[in-house]
GUKOL-47003 format. One record per residue: x, y, z of N, C-alpha, C, O in turn. Coordinates in steps of 0.1 Angstrom, whole numbers, padded with zeros to 4 digits, always signed. Atoms other than C-alpha are relative to their C-alpha. Layout:
<atoms>
XYZXYZXYZXYZ
...
</atoms>
This chain:
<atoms>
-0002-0014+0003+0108-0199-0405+0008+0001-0014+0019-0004-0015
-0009+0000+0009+0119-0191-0437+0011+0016-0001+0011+0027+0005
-0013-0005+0001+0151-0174-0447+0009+0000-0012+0010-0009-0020
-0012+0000+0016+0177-0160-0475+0007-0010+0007+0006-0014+0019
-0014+0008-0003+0208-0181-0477+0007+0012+0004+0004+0024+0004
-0011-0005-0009+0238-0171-0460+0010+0004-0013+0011-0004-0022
-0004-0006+0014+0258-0150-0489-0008+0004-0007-0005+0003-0018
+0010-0008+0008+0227-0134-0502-0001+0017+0006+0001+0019+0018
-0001-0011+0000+0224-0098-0503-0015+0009+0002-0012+0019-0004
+0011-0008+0006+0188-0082-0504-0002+0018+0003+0001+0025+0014
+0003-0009+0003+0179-0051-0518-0014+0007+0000-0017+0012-0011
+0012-0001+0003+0141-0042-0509-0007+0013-0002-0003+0024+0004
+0007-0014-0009+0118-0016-0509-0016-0004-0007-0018-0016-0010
+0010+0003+0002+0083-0012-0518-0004+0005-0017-0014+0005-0024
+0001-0007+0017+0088+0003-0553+0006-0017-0013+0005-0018-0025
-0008+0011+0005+0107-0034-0563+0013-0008+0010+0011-0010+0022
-0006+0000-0005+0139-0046-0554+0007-0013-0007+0002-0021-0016
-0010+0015+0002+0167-0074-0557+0006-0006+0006+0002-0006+0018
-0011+0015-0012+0190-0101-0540+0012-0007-0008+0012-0016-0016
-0012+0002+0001+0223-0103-0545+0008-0010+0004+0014-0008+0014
-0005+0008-0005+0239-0137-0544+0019-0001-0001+0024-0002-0012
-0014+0004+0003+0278-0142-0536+0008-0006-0006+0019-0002-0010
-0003+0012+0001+0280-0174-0545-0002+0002-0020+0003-0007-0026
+0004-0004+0013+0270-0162-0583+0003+0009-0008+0005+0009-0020
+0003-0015+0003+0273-0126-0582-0010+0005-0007-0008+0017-0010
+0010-0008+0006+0244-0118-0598-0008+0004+0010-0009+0004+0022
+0012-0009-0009+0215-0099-0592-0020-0006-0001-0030-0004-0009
+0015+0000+0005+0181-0110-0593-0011+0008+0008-0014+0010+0020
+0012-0010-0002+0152-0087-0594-0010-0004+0004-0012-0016+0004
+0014+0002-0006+0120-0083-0580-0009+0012-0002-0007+0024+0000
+0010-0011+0002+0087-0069-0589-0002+0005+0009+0003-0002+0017
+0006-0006-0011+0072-0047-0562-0007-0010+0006-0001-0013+0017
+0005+0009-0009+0050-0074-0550+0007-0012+0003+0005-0020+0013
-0011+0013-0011+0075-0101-0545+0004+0006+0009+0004+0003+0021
-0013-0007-0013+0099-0076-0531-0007+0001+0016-0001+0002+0026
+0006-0006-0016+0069-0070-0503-0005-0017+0009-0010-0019+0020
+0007+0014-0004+0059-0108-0499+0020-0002+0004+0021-0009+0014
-0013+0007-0004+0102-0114-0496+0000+0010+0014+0004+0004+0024
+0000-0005-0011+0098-0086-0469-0007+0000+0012-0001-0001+0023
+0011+0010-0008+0069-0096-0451+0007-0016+0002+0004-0019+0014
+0002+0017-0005+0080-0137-0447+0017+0006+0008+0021-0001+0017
-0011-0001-0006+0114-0121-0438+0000+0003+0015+0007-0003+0023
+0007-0008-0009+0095-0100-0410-0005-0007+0012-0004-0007+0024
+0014+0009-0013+0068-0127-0398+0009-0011+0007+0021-0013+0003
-0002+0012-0010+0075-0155-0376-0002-0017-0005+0002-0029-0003
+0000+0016+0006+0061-0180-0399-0008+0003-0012-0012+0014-0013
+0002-0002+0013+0049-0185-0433-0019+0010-0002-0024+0019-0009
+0015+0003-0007+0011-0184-0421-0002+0018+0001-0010+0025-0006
+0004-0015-0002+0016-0146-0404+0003+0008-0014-0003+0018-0017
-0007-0012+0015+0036-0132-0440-0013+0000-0006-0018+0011-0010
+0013-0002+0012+0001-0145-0460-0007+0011+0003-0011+0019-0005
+0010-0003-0003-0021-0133-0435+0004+0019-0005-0003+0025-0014
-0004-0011+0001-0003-0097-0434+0001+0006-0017-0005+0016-0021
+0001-0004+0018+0005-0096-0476-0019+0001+0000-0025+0012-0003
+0015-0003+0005-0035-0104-0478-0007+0011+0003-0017+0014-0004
+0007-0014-0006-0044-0071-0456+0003+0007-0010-0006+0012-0017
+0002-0009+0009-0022-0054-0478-0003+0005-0014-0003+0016-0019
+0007-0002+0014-0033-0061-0513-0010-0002-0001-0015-0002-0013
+0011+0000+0007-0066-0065-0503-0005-0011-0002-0017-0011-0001
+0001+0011+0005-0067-0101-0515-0004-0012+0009-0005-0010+0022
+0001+0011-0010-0077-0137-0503+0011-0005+0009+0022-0002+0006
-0011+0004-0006-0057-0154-0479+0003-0010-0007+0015-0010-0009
-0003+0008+0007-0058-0185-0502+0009+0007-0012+0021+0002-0013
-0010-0007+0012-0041-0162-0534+0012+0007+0009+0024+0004+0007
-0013-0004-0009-0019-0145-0508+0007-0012+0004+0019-0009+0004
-0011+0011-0002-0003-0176-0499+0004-0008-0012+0013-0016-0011
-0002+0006+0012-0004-0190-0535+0014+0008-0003+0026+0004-0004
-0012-0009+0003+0015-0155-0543+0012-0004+0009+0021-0007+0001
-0008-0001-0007+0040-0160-0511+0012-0015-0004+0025-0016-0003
-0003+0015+0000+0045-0199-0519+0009+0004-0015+0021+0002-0015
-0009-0003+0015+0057-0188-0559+0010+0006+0007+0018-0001+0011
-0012-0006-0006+0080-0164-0543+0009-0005+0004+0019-0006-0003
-0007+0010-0008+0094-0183-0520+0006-0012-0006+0016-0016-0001
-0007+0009+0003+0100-0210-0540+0007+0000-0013+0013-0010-0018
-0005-0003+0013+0110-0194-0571+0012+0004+0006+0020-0003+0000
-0008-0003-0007+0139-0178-0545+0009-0010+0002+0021-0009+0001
-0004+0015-0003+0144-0215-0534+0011-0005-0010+0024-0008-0009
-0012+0005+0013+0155-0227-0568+0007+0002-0001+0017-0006-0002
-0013-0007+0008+0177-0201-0578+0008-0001+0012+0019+0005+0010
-0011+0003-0012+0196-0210-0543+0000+0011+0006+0010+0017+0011
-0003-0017-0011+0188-0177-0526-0006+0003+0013-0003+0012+0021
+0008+0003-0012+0163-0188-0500+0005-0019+0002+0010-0028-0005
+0000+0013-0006+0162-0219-0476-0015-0003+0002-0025+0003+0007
+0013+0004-0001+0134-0244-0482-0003-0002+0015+0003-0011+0022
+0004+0004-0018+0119-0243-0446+0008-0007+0010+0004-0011+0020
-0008+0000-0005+0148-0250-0434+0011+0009+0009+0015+0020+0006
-0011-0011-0009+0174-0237-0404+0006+0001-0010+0006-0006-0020
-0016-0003+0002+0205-0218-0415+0009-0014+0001+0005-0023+0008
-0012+0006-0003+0234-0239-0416+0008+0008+0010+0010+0020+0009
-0009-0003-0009+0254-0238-0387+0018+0011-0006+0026+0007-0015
-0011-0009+0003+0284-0211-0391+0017-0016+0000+0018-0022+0011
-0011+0010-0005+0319-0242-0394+0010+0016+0009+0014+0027+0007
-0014-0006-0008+0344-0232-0365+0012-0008-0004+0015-0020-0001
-0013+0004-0003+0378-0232-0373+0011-0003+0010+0009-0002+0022
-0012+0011-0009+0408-0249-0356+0010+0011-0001+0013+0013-0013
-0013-0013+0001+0436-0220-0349+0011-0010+0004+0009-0018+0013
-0010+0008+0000+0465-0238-0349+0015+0010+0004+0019+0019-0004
-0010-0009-0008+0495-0222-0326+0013-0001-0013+0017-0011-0019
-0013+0005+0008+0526-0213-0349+0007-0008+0009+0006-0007+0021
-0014+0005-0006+0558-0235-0344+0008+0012-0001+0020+0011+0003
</atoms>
């Protein structure tokens, strides 16, 4: 399943949108059609249902629909704002330590 990182921020809608990382503070933008292929894979269950779903709604093949989803996704990847096919990292639990 894919997934933003943990300290990412997103901003979507269907007009564009962005994703706000913590760890950077910046903002990176998105055209309308990423913004809806980052909203769709966020949505589906697996990479497979986001194509099929993006391809209804542009109309398009399922082969360029997952070409498109796959740049997305991995242009996201790079810049450290998504996880390559990868779980989350586990949350670390701290150790509370009783005062003296």
């Amino acid at each position: 399943m894919w997934r933003l990182r943990e300290g990412t921020h997103p901003v979507l809608t269907d007009e564009g949108g962005a994703i706000l990382s913590e760890q950077t503070g910046r903002w990176s933008y998105l055209t309308p059609t990423a913004s809806a292929a980052v909203m769709l894979l966020l949505a589906s269950t697996s990479q497979e249902e986001a194509t099929d779903r993006y391809a209804e709604r542009y109309g398009i093949g399922v082969e360029q629909a997952a070409a498109d989803a796959r740049t997305v996704a991995e242009a996201l990847a790079a810049q450290s704002l998504a996880l390559r096919g990868q779980a989350p990292a586990r949350p670390r639990r701290r150790r509370w330590r009783r005062p003296s």
